[in-house]
N, C-alpha and C positions, 0 to 999 in steps of 0.2 A: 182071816183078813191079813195081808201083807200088812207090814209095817209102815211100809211108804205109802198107804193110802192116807195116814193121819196125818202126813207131811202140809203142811199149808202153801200153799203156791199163788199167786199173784192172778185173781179175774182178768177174766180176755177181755179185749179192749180192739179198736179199732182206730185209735187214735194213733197219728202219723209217728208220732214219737214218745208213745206207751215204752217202747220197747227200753227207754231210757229211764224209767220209773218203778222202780222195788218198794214195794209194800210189804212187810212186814210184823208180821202179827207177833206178839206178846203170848204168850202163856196165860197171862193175866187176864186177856181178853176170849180162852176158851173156856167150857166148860169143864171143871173139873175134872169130873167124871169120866172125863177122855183121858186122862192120866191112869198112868198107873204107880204104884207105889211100890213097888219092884220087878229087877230084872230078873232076878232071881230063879224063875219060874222057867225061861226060857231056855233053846238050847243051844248051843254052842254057834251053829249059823245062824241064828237068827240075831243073836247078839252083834253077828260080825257085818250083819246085814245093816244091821242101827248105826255101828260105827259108821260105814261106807255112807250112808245118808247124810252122817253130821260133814261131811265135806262141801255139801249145798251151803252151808250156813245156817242152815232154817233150823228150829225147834220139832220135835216128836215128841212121843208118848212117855216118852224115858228118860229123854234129855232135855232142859230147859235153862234159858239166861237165868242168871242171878237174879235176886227181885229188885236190886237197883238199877237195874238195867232197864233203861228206856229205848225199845227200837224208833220209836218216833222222835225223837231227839238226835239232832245231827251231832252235837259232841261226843254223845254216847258212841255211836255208828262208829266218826271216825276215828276214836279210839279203840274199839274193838269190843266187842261183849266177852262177859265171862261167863262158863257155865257149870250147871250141877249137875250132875248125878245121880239118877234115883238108887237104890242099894242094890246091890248081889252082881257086880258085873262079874262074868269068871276072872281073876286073878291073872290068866295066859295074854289077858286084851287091856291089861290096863294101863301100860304105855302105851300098847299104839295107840289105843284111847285117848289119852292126854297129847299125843303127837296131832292125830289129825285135828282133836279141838283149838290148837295152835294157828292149825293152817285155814281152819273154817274163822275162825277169831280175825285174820290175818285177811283172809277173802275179804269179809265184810268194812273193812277197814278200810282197804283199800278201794273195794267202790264206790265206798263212801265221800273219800277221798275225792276220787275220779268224779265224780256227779257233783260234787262245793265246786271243786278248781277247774268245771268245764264252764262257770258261768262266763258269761261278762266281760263284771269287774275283775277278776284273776289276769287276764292279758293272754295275748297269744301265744306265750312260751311257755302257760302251763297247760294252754289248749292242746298243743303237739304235746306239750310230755303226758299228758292225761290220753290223748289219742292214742299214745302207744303203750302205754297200761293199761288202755281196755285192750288191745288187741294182745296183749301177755291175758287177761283174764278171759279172754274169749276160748285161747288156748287148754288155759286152767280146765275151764268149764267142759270143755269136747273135752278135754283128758278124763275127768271125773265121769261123764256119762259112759264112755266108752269102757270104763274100768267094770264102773256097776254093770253093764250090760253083758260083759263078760264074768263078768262074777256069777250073774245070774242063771247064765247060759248054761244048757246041758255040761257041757263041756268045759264046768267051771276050772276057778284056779285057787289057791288058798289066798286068805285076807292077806298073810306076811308075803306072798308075791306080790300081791297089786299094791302094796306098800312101798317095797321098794321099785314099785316103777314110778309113785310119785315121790320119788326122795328129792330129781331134778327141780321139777318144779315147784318141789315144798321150798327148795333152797332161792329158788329165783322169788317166790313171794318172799321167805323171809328178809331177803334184800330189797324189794320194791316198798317192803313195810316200813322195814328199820329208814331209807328215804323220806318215808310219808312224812314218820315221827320226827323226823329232822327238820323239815318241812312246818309243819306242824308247830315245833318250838322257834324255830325263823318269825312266826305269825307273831308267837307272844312276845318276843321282843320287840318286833317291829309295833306293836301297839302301847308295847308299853315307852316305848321311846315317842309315841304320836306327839307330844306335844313340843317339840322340837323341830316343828317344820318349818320351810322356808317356802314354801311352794305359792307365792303372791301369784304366778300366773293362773294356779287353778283354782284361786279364792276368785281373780279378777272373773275368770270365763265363769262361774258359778254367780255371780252377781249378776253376770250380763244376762242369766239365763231367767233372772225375774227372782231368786232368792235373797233372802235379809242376809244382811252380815253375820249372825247366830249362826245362818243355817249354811253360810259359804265356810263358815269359818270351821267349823265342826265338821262337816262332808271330809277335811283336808284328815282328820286326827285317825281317821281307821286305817292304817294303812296295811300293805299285806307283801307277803314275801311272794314277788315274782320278776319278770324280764331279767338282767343279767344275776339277780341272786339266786334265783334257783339254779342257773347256771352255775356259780359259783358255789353252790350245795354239791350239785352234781360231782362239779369235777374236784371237789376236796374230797367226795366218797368215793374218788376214782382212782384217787391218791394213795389209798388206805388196803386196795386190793391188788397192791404188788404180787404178792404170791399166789392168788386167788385169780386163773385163768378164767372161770366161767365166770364170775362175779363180775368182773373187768370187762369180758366179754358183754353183758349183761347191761353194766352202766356204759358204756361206750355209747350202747345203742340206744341208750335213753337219750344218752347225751348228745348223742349224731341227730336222731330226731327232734329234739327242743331245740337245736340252736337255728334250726332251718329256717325261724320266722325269724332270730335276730338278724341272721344273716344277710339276710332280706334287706332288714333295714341297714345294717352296716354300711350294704353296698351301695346301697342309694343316698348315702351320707356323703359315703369314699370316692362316687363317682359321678354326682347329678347336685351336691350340699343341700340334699332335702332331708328334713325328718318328718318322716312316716311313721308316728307312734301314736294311733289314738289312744292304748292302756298305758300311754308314760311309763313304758318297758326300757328304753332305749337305755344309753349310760349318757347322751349328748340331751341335755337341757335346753331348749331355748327357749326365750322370754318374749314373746312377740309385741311388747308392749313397746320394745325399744327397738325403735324407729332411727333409720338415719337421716330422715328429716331432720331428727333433733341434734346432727351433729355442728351445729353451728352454733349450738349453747353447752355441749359437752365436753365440760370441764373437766372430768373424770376418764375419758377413753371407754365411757359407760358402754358403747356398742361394739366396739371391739372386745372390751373385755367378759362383758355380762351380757351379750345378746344372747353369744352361744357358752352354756359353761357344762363344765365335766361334774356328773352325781357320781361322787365316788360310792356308793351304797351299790351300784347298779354296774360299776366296770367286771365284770367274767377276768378270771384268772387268765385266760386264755391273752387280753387285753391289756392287762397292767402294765407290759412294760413298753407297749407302743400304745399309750391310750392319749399323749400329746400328739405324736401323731397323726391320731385319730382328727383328734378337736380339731387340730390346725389345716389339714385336707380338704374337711367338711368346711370352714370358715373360709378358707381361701378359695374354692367356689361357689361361694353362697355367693361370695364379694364379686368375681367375675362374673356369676348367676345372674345376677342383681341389676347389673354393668348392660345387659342384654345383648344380641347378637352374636355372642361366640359358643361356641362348641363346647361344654364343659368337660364332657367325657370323652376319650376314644377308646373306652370299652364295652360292649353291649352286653346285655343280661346273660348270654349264654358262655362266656369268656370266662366270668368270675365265679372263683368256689362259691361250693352252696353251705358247707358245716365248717364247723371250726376244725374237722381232725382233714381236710383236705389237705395233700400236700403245698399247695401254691397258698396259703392261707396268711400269711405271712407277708411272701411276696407280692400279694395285691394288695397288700396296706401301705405299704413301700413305694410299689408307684404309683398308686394312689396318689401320695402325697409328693413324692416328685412334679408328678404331671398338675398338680392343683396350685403346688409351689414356684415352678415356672410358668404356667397360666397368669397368676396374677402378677408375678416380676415381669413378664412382658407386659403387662397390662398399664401396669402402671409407669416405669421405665420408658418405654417405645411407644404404647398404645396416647398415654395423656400424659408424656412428656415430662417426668418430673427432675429429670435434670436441669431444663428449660425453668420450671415453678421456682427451685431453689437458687438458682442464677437471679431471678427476679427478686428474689424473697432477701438476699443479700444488699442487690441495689436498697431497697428502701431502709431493710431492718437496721443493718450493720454500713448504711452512710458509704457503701461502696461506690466510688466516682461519683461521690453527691453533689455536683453541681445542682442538680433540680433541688435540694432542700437547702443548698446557702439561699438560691431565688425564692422561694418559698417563706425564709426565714423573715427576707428582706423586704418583703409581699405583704408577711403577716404579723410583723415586731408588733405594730400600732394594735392591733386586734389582740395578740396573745400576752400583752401584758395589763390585759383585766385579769378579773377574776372569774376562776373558770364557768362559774354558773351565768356569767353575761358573755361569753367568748358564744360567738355564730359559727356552728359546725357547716352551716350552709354556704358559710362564706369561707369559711376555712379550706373549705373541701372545693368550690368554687378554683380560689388560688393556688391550692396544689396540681389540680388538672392541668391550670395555665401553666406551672412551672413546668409538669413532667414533659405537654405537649411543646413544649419554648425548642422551636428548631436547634438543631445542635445539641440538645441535651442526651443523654445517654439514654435516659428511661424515653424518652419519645420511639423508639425501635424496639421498644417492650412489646412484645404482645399481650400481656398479663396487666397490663397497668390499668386497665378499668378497674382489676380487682382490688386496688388500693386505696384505701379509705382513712379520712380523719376521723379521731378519737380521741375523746376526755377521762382520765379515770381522776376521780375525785377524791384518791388516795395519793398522797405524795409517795416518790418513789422508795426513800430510806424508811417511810414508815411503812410501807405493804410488804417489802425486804424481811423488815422486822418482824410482822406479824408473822408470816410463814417460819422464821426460823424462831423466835420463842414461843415454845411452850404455854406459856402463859396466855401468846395472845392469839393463840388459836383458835378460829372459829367455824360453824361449818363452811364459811367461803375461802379458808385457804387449811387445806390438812395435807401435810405432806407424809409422802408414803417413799418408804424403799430409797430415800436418798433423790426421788424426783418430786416435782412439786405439781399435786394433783390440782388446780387451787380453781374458783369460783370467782367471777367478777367482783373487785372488792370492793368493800366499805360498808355494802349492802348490811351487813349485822352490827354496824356502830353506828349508824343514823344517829340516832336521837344522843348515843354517849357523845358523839363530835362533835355536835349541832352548838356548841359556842366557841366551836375552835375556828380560827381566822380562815378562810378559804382559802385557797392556794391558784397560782395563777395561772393563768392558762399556760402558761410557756411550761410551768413544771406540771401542769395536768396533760400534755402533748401527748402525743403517742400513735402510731398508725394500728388499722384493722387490715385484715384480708382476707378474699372472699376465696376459697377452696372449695373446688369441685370434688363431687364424690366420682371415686373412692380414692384421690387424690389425698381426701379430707383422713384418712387411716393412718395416712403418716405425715403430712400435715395437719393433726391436730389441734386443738384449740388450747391443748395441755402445752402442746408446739410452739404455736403462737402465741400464747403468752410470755416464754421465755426469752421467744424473740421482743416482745414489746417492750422486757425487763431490759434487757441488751440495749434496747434502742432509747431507753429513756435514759440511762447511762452515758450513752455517746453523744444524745441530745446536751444532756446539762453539761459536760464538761466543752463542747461546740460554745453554745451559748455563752458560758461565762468566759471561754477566749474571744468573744465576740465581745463584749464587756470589757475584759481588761485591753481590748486591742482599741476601744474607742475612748477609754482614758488616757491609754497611750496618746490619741489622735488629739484630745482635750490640752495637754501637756504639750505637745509640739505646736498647737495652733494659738490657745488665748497667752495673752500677754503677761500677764500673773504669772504662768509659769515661763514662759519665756525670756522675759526681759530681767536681766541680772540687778540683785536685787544689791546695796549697796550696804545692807544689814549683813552680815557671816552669817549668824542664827539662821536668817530666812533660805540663803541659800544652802547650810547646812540641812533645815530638811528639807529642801525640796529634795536636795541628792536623796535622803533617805526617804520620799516617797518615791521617786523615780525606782530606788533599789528594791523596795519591796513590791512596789508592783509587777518589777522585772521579774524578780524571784517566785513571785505569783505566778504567772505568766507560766516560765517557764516549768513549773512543778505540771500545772497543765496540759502544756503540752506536749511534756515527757509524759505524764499520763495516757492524754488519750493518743500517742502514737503505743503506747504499750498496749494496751487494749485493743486498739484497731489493728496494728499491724505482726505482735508479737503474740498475741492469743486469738483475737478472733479470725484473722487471714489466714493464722496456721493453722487453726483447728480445722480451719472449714477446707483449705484444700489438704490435708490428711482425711476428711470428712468424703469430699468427693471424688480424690484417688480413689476408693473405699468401693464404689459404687460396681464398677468394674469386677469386685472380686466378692460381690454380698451372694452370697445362697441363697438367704431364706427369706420370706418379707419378713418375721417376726426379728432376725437379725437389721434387717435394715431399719425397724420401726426402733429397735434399741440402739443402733449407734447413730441415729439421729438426734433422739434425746439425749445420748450421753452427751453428743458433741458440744450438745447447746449447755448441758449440764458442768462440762468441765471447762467454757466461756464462761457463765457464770461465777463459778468460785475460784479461775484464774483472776479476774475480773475486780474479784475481793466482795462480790456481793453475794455471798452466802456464808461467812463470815462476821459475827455479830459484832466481834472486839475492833478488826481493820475497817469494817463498814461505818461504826461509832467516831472513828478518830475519822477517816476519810469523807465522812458529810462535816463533822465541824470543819475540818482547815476549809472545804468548800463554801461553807457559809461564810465564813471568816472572806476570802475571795469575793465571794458573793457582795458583801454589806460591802468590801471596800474599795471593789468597780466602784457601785451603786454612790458612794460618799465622797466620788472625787470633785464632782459638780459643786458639794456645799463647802468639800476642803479648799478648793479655788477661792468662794465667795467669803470664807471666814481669811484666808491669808490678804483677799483686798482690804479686810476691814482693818485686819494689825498691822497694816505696812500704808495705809491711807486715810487721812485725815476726812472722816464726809463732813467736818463740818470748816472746814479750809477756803480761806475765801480766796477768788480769783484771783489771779499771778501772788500768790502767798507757796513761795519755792521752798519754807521751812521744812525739812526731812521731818516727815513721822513715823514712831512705830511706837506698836502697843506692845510692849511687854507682857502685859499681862496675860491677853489673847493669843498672842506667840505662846507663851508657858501654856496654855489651855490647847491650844495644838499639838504642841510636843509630847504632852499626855495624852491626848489621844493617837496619835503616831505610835508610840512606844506602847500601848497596849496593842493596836494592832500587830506590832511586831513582835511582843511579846506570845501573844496568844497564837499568831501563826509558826514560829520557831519551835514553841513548844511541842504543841499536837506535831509539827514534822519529824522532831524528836522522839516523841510516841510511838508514829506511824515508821519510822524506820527501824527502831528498836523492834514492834512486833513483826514489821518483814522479814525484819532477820532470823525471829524468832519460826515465823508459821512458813519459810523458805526452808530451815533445816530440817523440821518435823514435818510438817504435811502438804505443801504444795514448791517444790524447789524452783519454775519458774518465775515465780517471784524474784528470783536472786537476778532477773533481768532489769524491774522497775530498781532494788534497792542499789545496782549500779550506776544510771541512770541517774537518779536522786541524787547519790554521792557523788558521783562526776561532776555534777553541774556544783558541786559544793552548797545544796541548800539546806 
């Protein structure tokens, strides 16, 4: 009896894809008796005969797995079996003996291999790389039968021939092996790191599919080495075979054929911004949960930044160093995508390489992103007009040629100085329409001005100022990041701590909205918008309190109290020294808001919109958008804790004493008029007393505003030499005027 009759070999089958299933028997599960207990006995071909068999993989009469060894068990498999020996082999065969049990060990392993990572779940790039390690093992296989069949033949050849004609392909599995095992230990990291996931979108999609939170949340923790890591395997083992021409040869071609489904997907990122990845192979994540619906409450730049993002676990070496690129190509026509009607590609499927080792491979990532990067700059630029939006965004934000908000003001005094929870946005918004549409006005020739809207924030402005920049009062609705301020509609997280603080009046709760169209809304954001509305509640209050001090002015020139000369010195000593301090009020004012309006926010902005002209990229113009409004800001002095501190008192200070010239009139009638003086009784009166009780309160207001101005120019000069030197325009200014 031949030897290879004992050989066990897999029942026929008729089953479509039998052919993909090895059954393997155990030792364990024959009968003894079928063994033998040595080789001993044999002669010298027949021994060489048994060798040439163990190339199958399978067990014989002589040779058998170890007894720990489980063929039914797939960890066993894909590590490989070890085997024994029964005694007497000749001495001449017993290397090449342990040679080919290396490579039958090494077979099994790798089909083993090949049959886990053809499932499924593995993805399609271990599908191609397993596709083309069965076809190296199908090679294997015709090489081994051919060998035996000549061996066999009249016309045989000796065992150490047909050895060294498999030396090639011993050395091609022993490299597909050594992969596996790389392979292989990729898995146990990646499982042992499972609990470290982020992956909310495939916990959500697993909910939706009808599973508990246990079972969504658990599905996420297996996860397995494939799509750009095995790549990433590949071509670090590709790295390592400099010197080694067939090895390199070898993984080239693994590698040429695994990448052909990423590629796939690359190009349909780079030139259509779809992602096609049902095995979450790809390196481009997206979140589908984030909706640009919701950009009219994202505070965060959540859909720009987090719709699509980059898994670094998943970028191909190939990829690293153009992998923004990547993201940014894919993002900027989802965005035009999205937009509808235009053209995203002008390259078809048959143009762009298929592997990563093509020469133009590179190159199509390149204009890729060109052509997706001028896509959406003309999109938004020429297509919706955004030079036109920020022209608009100016008039309201930043008070440019604000006639329509003096009339507005003058519309709505009686309304906005309740308090903001009784203040009528319906009415509010009512009389801004009228101002904008008032013939003559500038904003009437707006086209954008439906999208302008009244707005309450029921945080005052120095105290939301302050929340963002201390530490302390950070909440989740204002966290600022990177030097910009990510921040959330405020107050919303101190309800109940505020709820016995005095409400604040509508004139200082003021502030406009605006309504942005997508994908207008990308660089007009609401992170945008807000810093304009910071800006604008700024220009508001210091408006407002020249509007205050100009109608005590008006007080002072009209009622007789202050007018008619008084025949006391005292009395008309202070009036001069109300009159001076209101001047000096006044004028800090509006050397103020002429520094703000015309020496930081007009320059910034047409430096801002020269700019336009010469932007590349949109992600450049989404950053010197924000900067500009960033470097308005802390020209401005409000990003600044210590110059923001001194510059709200002296404005309260201004504030309380507009507000107290109506009672300082009515107390100087009472110290210079007798009310209890009877008719034609011409006796001159004056109260002393009342007089001294005015003069004290004069003198603290004078006091208390010289000081903080004192403050406040000492630290200009200070935060003008070290960290912002336009300031050394306000503390001229200040000092000019001598206040």
């Amino acid at each position: 009896m031949s030897v290879f009759t004992k050989v066990i070999v897999n029942p026929h089958t008729t089953a479509p894809l039998a052919s993909r299933i090895q059954i393997t028997y155990s030792s364990a599960a024959i009968d003894a008796a079928t063994f033998q207990d040595t080789i001993e006995g044999l002669s010298l071909e027949a021994q060489e005969s048994i060798i040439i068999s163990l190339q199958w993989g399978f067990e014989g009469d002589y040779i058998k797995f170890v007894e720990t060894y489980d063929p039914q068990n797939e960890k066993h498999c894909v590590v490989g079996p070890a085997y024994r020996l029964v005694p007497g082999l000749d001495p001449s065969l017993s290397d090449l003996t342990y040679s080919v049990l290396k490579m039958a060990s090494w077979f099994i392993s790798i089909e083993t291999f090949v049959n886990i990572h053809s499932k499924s779940e593995y993805g399609s790039i271990n599908h191609s790389l397993c596709a083309s390690i069965r076809n190296l093992l199908k090679e294997y296989l015709t090489l081994v039968a051919q060998l035996e069949h000549q061996y066999l033949s009249p016309s045989s050849i000796t065992l150490h021939a047909l050895h060294l004609h498999t030396l090639p392909m011993s050395y091609s599995m022993f490299h597909i092996n050594s992969l596996v095992k790389d392979v292989l230990k990729q898995n146990m990291i990646q499982k042992d790191d499972a609990d470290d996931f982020d992956d909310i979108e495939g916990i959500l999609n697993s909910l939706r599919e009808g599973n508990d939170i246990a079972a969504a949340v658990t599905g996420q923790k297996h996860k397995i080495c494939k799509g750009g890591a095995i790549l990433g395997l590949l071509a670090a083992k590709l790295l390592t075979t400099g010197g080694d021409p067939n090895a390199r040869k070898l993984l080239c071609h693994l590698l040429h054929e695994a990448s052909k489904p990423y590629m796939t997907m690359l190009n349909d990122w780079l030139h259509r911004g779809e992602i096609k990845d049902p095995h979450q192979e790809f390196m481009i994540k997206e979140q589908k949960s984030i909706k640009k619906d919701g950009l009219d409450e994202d505070y965060t730049d959540e859909y720009w930044e987090k719709r699509y993002t980059i898994k670094e676990v998943d970028i191909p070496p190939q990829l690293e160093s153009v992998k923004e690129q990547v993201l940014l190509a894919g993002k900027y026509l989802n965005v035009v995508r999205e937009c509808g009607g235009v053209d995203v590609s002008k390259r078809t499927g048959a143009d762009v390489p298929k592997t990563f080792d093509d020469q133009k491979f590179l190159e199509n990532i390149n204009s890729a992103y060109a052509h997706a990067n001028a896509s959406l700059l003309s999109l938004l630029i020429s297509t919706h007009e955004l030079p036109a939006r920020l022209q608009s965004l100016k008039h309201y934000f930043f008070l440019d040629q604000s006639d329509f908000f003096t009339t507005f003001l003058d519309l709505a005094s009686h309304e906005l100085k309740k308090a903001y929870k009784q203040v009528s946005l319906t009415k509010l918004q009512s009389l801004l329409d009228l101002s904008i549409r008032m013939p003559g006005s500038i904003a009437a020739s707006d086209p954008f001005k439906d999208d302008i809207m009244v707005d309450m924030n029921e945080v005052g402005l120095t105290e939301w100022l302050m929340k963002i920049m201390s530490v302390s009062g950070i909440s989740e609705d204002a966290i600022p990041l990177d030097g910009g301020w990510h921040s959330g509609p405020p107050g919303s997280a101190d309800k109940e701590k505020d709820s016995d603080k005095k409400p604040i009046s509508g004139m200082s709760a003021l502030q406009f909205n605006y309504k942005v169209p997508f994908p207008l809304s990308l660089v007009i954001s609401r992170k945008a918008v807000l810093r304009y509305q910071l800006l604008l509640r700024h220009l508001i209050s210091m408006k407002y309190l020249e509007q205050q001090l100009g109608a005590a002015w008006l007080d002072h020139m009209k009622l007789a109290t202050w007018r008619n000369k008084s025949s006391h010195q005292a009395v008309e000593k202070w009036k001069t020294r109300v009159w001076a301090l209101r001047a000096r009020m006044l004028i800090y004012v509006q050397q103020l808001s002429y520094f703000s309006t015309t020496e930081v926010v007009e320059k910034k902005w047409l430096e801002w919109i020269s700019k336009l002209g010469e932007i590349k990229t949109v992600d450049q113009l989404l950053h010197e958008h924000i900067d500009t409004l960033d470097t308005c800001l802390k020209e401005c002095m409000l990003t600044n804790t210590k110059l923001l501190k001194i510059h709200t008192k002296i404005m309260s200070t201004c504030t309380i004493f507009a507000q107290y010239t109506s009672q300082l009139a009515r107390s100087l009638t009472l110290a210079i008029t007798n009310p209890d003086a009877k008719s034609g009784d011409n006796e001159p009166f004056f109260d002393e007393t009342r007089m001294k009780k005015l003069e004290d309160v004069l003198r603290r207001y004078e006091e208390n505003f010289t000081h903080h101005l004192k403050i406040l120019m000492d630290a200009l000069n200070y935060y003008a030499a070290t960290e912002t030197s336009s300031l050394l325009g306000l503390v001229v200014r200040l000092d000019w005027n001598q206040i």
